[in-house]
C-alpha positions in Angstrom: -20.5 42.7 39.4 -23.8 41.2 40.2 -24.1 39.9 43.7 -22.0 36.9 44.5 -24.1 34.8 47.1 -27.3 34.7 48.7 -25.8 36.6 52.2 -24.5 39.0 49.9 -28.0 39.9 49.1 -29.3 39.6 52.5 -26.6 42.3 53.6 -27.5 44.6 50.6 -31.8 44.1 51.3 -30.8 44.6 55.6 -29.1 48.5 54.2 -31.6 49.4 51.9 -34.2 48.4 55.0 -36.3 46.0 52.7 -35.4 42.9 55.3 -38.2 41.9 57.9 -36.1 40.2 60.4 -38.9 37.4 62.4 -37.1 35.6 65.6 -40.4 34.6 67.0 -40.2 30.7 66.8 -42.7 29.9 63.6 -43.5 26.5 61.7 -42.3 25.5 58.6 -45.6 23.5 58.2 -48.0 25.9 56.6 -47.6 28.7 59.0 -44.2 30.7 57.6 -46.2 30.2 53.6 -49.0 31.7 55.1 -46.7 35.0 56.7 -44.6 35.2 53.3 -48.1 35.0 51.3 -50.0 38.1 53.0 -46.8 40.2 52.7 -46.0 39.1 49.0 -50.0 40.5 48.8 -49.0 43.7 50.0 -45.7 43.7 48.4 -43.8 44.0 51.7 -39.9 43.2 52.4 -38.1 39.9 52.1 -38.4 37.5 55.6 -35.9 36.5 57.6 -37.0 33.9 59.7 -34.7 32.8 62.6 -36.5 30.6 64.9 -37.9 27.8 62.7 -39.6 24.9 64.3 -37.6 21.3 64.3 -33.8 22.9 62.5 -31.0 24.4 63.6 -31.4 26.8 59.7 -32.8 30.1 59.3 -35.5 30.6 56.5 -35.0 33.1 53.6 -38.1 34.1 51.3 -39.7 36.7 49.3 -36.1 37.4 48.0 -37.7 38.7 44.6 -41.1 39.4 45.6 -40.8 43.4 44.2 -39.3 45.2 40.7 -37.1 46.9 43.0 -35.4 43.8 45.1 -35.1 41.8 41.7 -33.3 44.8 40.6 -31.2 45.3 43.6 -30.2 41.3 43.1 -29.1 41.4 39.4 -28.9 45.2 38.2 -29.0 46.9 35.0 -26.1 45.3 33.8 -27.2 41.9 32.0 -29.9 43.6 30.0 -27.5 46.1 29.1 -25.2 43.2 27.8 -27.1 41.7 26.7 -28.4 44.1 23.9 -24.9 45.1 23.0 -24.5 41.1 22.5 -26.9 40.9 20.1 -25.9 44.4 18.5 -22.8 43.4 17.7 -24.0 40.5 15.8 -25.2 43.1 12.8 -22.5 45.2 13.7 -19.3 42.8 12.9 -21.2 41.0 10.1 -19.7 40.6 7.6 -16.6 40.3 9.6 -13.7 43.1 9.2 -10.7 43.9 11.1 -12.6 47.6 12.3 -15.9 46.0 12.9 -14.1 43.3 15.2 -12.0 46.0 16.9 -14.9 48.4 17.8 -16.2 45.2 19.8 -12.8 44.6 21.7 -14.7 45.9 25.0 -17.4 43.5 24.4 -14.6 40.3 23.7 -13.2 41.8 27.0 -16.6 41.0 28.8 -17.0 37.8 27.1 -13.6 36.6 28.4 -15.4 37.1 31.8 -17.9 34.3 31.0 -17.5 31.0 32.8 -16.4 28.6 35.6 -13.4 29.4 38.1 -11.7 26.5 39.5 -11.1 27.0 43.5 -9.6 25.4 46.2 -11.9 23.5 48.7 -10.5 26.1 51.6 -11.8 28.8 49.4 -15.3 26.9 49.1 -17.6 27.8 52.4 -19.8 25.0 50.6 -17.7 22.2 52.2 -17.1 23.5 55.5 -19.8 20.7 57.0 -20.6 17.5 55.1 -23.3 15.3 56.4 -23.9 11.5 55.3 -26.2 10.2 57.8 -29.6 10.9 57.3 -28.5 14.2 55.3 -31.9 15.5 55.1 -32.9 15.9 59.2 -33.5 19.2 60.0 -33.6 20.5 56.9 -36.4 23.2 56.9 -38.7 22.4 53.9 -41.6 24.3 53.7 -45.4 22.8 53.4 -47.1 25.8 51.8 -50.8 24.4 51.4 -52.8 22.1 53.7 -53.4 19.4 50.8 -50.2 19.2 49.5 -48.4 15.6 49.9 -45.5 16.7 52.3 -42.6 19.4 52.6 -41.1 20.4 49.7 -38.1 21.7 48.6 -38.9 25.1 46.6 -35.8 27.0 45.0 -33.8 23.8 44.5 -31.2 24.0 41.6 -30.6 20.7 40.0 -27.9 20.5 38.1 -26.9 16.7 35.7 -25.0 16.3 32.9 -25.7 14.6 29.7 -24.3 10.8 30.0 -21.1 10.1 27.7 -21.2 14.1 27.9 -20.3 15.8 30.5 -19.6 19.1 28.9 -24.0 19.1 28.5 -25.6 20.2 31.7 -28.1 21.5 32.4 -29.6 23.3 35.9 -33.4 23.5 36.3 -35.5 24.2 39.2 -37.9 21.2 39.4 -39.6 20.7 42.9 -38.7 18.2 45.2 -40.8 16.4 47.9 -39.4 15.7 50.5 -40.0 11.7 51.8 -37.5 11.5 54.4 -34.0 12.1 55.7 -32.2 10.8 52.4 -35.1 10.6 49.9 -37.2 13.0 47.8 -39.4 13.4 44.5 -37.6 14.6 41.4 -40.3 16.2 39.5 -38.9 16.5 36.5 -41.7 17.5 33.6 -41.7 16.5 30.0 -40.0 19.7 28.3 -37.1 20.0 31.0 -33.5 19.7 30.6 -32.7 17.3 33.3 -35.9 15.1 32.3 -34.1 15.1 28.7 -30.8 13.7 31.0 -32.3 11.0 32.7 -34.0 9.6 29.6 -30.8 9.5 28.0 -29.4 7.5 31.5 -32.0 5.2 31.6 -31.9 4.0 28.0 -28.4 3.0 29.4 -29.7 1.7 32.2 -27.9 3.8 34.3 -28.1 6.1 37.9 -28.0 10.0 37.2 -25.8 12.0 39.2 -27.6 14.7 40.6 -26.5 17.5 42.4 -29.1 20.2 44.4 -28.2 23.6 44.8 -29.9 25.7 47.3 -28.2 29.8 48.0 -25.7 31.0 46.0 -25.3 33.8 43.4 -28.9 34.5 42.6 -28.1 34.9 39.6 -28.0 30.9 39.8 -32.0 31.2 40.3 -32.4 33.2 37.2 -30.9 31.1 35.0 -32.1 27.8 36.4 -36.5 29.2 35.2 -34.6 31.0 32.4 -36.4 29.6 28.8 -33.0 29.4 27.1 -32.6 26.8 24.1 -31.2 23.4 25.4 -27.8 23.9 23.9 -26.9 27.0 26.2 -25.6 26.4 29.4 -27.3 27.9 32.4 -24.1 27.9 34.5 -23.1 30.3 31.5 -26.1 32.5 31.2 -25.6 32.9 35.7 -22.1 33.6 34.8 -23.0 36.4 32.5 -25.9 37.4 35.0 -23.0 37.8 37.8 -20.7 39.6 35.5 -17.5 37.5 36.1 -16.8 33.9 36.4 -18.3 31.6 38.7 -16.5 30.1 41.3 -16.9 26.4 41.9 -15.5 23.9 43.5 -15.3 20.0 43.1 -17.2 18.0 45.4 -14.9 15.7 47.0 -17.6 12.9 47.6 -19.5 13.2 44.0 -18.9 13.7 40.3 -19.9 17.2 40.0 -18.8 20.3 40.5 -20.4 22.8 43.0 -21.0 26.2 43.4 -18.2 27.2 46.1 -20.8 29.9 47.9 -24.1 27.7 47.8 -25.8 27.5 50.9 -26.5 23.6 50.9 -25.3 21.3 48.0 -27.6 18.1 47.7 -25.4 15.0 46.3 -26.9 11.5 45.4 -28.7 9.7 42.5 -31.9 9.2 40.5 -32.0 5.5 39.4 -33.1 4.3 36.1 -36.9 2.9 36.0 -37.8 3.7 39.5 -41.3 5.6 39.9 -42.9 7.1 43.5 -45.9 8.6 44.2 -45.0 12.6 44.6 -47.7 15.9 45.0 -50.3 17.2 45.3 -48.7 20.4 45.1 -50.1 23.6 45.4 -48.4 24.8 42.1 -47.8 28.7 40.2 -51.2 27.6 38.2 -52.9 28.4 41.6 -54.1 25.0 42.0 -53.0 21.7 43.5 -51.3 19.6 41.0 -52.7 16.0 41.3 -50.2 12.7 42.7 -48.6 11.0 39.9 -45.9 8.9 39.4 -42.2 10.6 39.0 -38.5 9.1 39.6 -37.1 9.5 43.0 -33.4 10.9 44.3 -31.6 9.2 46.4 -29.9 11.7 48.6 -25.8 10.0 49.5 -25.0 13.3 51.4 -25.3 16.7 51.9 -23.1 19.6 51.9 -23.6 23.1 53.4 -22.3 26.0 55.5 -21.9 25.8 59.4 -24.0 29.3 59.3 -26.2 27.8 56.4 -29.6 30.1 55.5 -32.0 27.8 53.7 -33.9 29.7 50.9 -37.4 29.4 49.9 -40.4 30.4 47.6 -44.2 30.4 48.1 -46.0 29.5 44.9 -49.8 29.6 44.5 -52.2 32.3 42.7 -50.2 35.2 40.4 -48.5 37.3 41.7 -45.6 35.9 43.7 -42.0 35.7 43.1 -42.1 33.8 40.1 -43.7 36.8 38.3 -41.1 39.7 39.3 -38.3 36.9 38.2 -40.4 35.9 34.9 -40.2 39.6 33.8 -36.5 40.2 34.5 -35.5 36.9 32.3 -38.1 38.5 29.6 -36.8 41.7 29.6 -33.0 40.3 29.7 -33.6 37.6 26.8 -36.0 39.5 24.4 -33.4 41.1 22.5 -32.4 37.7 21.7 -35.4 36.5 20.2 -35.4 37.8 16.4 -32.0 36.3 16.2 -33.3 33.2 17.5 -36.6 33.3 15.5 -36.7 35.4 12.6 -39.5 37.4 11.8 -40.8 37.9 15.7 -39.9 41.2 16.9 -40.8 41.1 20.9 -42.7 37.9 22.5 -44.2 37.8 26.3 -45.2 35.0 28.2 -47.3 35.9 31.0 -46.5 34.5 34.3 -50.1 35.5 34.9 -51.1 32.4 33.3 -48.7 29.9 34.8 -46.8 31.0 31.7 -47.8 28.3 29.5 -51.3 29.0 29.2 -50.9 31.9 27.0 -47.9 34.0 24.7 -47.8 36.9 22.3 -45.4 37.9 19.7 -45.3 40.9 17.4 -44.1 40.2 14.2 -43.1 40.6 10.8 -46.0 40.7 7.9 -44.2 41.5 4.8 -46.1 39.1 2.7 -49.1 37.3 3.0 -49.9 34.9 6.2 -45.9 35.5 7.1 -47.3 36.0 10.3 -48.8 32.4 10.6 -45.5 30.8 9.5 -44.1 33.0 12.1 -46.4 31.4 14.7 -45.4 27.8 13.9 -42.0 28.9 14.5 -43.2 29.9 17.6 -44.7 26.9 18.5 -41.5 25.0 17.5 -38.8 26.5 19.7 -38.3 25.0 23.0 -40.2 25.0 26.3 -42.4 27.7 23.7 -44.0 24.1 22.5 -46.1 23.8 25.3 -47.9 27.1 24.8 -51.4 26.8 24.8 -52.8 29.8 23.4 -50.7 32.1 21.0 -51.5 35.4 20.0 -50.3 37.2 17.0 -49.9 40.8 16.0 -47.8 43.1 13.4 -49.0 46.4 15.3 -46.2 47.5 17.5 -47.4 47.8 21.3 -45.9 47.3 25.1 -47.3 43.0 24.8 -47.2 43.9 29.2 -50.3 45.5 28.8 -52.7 42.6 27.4 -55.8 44.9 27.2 -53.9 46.7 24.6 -52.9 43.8 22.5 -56.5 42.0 22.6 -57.8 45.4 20.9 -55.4 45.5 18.6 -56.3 41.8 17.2 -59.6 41.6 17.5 -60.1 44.6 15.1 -58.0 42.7 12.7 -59.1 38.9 13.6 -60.8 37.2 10.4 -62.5 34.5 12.3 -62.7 32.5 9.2 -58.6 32.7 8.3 -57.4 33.7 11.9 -58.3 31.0 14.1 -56.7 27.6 14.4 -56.9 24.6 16.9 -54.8 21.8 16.9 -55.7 19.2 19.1 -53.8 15.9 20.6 -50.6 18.3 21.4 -48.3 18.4 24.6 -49.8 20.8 27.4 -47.8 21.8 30.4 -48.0 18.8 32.8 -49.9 21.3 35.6 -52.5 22.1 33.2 -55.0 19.9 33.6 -57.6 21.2 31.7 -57.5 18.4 29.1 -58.4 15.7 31.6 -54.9 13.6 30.4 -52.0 14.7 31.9 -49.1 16.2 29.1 -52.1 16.2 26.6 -54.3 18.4 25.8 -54.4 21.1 22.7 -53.7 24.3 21.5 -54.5 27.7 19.9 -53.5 30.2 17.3 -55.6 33.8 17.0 -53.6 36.1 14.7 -54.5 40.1 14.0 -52.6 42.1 11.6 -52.6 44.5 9.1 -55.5 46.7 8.7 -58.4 47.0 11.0 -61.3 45.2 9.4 -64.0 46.3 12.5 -64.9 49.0 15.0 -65.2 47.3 18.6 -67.9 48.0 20.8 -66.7 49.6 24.4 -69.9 49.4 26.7 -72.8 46.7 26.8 -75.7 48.1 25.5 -77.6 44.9 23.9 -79.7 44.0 26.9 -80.2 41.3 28.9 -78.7 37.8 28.3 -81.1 34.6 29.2 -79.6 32.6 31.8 -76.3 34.9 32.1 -76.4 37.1 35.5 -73.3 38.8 35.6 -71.9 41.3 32.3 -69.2 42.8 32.1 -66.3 45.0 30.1 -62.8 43.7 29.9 -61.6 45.8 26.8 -63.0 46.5 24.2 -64.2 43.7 21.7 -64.2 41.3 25.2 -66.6 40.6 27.2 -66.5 38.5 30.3 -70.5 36.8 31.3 -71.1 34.6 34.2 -74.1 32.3 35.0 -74.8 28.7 36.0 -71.8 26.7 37.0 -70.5 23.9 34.7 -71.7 21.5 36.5 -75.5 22.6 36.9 -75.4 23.8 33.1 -72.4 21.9 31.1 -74.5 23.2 27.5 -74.9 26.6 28.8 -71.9 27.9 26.2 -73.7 26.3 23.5 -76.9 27.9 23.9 -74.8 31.2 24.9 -73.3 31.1 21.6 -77.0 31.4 20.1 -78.7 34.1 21.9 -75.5 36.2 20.7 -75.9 35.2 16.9 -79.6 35.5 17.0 -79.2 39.2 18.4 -76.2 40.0 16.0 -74.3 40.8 18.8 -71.3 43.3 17.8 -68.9 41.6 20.4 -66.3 39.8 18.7 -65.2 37.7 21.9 -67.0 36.7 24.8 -65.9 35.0 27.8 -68.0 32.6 29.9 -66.6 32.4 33.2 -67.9 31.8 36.9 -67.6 35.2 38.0 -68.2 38.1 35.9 -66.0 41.1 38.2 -62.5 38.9 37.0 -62.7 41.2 33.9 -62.0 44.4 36.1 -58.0 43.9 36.3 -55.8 42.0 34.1 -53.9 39.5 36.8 -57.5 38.0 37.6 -59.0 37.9 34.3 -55.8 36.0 32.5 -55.6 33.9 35.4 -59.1 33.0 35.6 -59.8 32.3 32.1 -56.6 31.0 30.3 -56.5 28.0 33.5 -59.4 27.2 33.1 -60.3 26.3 29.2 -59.1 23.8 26.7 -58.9 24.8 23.5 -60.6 22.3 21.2 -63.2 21.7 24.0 -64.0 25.0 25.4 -64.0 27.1 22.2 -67.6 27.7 21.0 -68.2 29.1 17.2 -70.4 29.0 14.5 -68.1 26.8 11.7 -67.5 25.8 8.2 -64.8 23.0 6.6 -63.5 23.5 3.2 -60.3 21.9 1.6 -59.7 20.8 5.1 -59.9 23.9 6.8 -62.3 25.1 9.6 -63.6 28.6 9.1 -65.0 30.2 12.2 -67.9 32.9 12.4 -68.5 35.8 14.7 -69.0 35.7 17.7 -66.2 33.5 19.7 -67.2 31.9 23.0 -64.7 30.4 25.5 -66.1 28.5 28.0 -63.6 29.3 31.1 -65.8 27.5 34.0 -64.0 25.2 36.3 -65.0 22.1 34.8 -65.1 18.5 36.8 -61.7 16.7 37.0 -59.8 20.2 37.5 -58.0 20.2 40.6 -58.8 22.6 43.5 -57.9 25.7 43.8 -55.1 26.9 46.2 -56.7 28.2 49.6 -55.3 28.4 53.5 -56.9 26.6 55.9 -59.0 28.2 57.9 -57.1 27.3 61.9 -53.7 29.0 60.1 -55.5 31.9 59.0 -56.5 32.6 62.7 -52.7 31.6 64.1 -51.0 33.8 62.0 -53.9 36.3 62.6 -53.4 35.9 66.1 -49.3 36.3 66.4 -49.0 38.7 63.6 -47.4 41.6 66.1 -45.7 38.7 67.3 -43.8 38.0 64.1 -43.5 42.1 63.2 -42.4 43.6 66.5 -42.0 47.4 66.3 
């Protein structure tokens, strides 16, 4: 069994001495993001805070902020079920009495999956129910100094399909806070519940909504998890946890409720109703700007007497969404040739913001199988918002992107290899488009034989106006110069200096600092944020029968550009607080 509730875990990271325990009083207003950020940096234990400022509830972060805790929370388990899921797929097909024997232990498991019915006094969920002003004193964290207000950061938000109850969905999807019985519902344009409350306002209709916060963690995996819209996530949490889930049905609302959640949320989003919500300092590392999104209307609140409120940090990779993001990879990959034929491993990396950039390894065995492979890709799921898709045949650990970029770019035909499609759906916190949900996208594939050698070390010279070189892999390299802003054409005439000195580097990156290429977090964070596709990739071209040939080399303009939104940083006042009570907070 999996761990059942979030004290569970608490107990199990206070044994194993990964808990930091802080009872000096701190503020939920920037100061406890900026304690959970420097100890994420270091990768340091999970924080307990016990005196927060303005709430009778202790604070909880940095649950998964390691390999190890995230393996302490769920085990080896679900991966290991996982695969012997989708094993016994080929093994029982076709169908015989033996083959469907030799899997009894498996149907055993199976029978394991699902929802368990409890009584309300077996549900420490209702033991205190609050319906005036449900929010006050609920510890919401402000993580960055330009963001719009406190917001709610692990929330769990669970509706069900109208005229369907048997659909639901669970989703994290942040929520400001706007006071005691109101917040934002920031629900984006691939997301399950966003898919819901279309559905209710075409009926002109409220959505019940129910917030989870605690609980099985298991809960938070499956609520990021990129499952297809048909699976439950209350399912995939109950196969997580390795038995059924207990829940319990909330005596004031439609729904039920997890009966060991910390704090159940209970109220409404009505139909047509738009607020102002954000910025946000968001997992692209940079504010997401104010827009318009529905609004929840909070009728009351459950939680324990003994409640612990749990929250995340999000900002520049690595935080917690990372460690989690490769767990849910590791757990779902087996599924994804079954899902999608023809792709034999795919990785998103969390480096990115997720979005920005996926690779798959897949089947070639006949001609451009590999590109029908990639619109199959493209077509599956929250996978429709990827920006930039890479493709190999060449079996290799996709982790390690160094590895993979070699491996393409000695097999990338620039003139069949490369495809742009513009006017497609982007993530809504990419910005790099200028319109929000807009923006377009990119296909490089690399497979079969190599058809180049790849240089390893700059030896062409200097580059006019470029003062920074340097060596990401080989076949990349990273340049720096002017800013956008002082030299908006300084890709173009890049591009040229290259192709009149013949240069032998098949990719180059433009960026504003050159040293990002010296580790892989900075470098795929740096340039995959920052560049749209069909405005930021520079080539020499050619059309025939409606195709766009490329030529060697490629530039991608990665600059920030004007109109991207700021990058995440601390203010300056609670960088010196925290400086100044940090043997305060970690008493020895």
């Amino acid at each position: 069994m999996s761990l059942t509730d979030l004290r569970a875990m608490i107990e199990v990271l206070r044994r194993e001495g990964d808990l930091a325990v802080i009872d000096a009083p701190v503020d939920p207003n920037l100061e406890i993001a900026e304690i959970h950020r420097r100890v994420i940096e270091e990768e340091g234990k999970a924080l307990l805070f016990t005196n927060v400022k303005g709430s009778p509830f202790p604070v909880v972060t940095n649950l998964f902020g390691t390999n190890r805790r995230v393996d302490l929370a769920f085990g080896p388990r679900p991966e290991a079920l996982m695969k012997q899921i989708i094993g016994a797929v080929d093994r029982i097909m076709p169908p015989t009495p033996k083959a469907i024997w030799g899997e009894r232990s498996l149907a055993w498991d199976m029978l394991k999956v699902g929802l368990k019915q409890v009584a309300p006094a077996s549900a420490p969920i209702l033991e205190v129910c609050r319906k005036e002003r449900p929010l006050q004193g609920l510890p919401a964290l402000t993580s960055w100094h330009l963001d719009g207000g406190p917001f709610v950061t692990l929330p769990l938000v669970y509706t069900e399909q109208p005229g369907h109850r048997k659909k639901h969905n669970l989703g994290m999807y942040r929520m400001q806070i706007f006071d005691d019985s109101t917040t934002g519902m920031h629900w984006q344009i691939h997301k399950g519940g966003g898919f819901h409350y279309y559905e209710a306002e075409k009926r002109n209709e409220a959505l019940p909504v129910s917030v989870f916060l605690g609980g099985p963690p298991a809960l938070i995996a499956a609520a990021i998890a990129p499952v297809p819209e048909h699976l439950p996530e209350l399912m995939l949490a109950s196969l997580i946890i390795g038995g059924k889930l207990p829940v319990v049905q909330d005596p004031h609302g439609s729904h039920r409720i997890p009966a060991h959640a910390e704090f159940v949320i209970s109220g409404s989003v009505q139909p047509h109703v738009r607020r102002p919500e954000g910025p946000f300092g968001d997992h692209f590392g940079y504010y997401s700007l104010t827009h318009d999104f529905p609004v929840f209307n909070v009728s009351h609140m459950w939680h324990r007497k003994d409640a612990i409120y749990p929250a995340t940090i999000v900002g520049k990779p690595r935080q917690e969404d990372y460690y989690l993001g490769e767990f849910l990879q590791r757990l779902l990959s087996p599924a994804f040739p079954m899902a999608m034929p023809g792709v034999k491993d795919l990785w998103a990396y969390a480096e990115t913001g997720v979005h920005a950039l996926a690779a798959a390894i897949v089947r070639e065995s006949y001609s451009r199988e590999a590109l029908a492979t990639a619109f199959r890709i493209l077509g599956e799921g929250q996978l429709t918002l990827t920006k930039f898709l890479m493709i190999t045949d060449q079996p290799l650990d996709l982790a390690k992107f160094d590895v993979l970029l070699e491996r393409i770019l000695e097999r990338f035909n620039p003139e069949t290899d490369l495809y742009v499609f513009d006017k497609t759906s982007h993530d809504t916190l990419d910005y790099t488009s200028g319109k929000l949900n807009h923006g377009s996208k990119a296909v490089m594939l690399g497979v079969g034989e190599p058809v180049r050698e790849l240089p390893g070390h700059y030896e062409e010279g200097p580059i006019d106006e470029i003062s920074g070189i340097e060596v990401y892999c080989r076949g990349c390299l990273v340049v720096s110069g002017a800013a956008y802003e002082q030299e908006p054409e300084l890709a173009s005439r890049l591009l040229a200096r290259l192709q009149a000195n013949s240069t032998r580097w098949p990719l180059v990156m433009l960026v504003d600092d050159a040293s990002i290429a010296r580790a892989q977090t900075p470098f795929l964070w740096t340039v995959f944020t920052r560049f749209n596709p069909a405005d930021d990739i520079y080539a020499g071209m050619n059309v025939s029968r409606h195709h766009i040939g490329y030529d060697l080399p490629i530039v991608i303009d990665a600059r920030m550009k004007p109109g991207y939104p700021d990058e995440v940083v601390a203010r300056e006042d609670i960088v010196e607080l925290v400086d100044r009570r940090w043997n305060e907070y970690f008493r020895t």
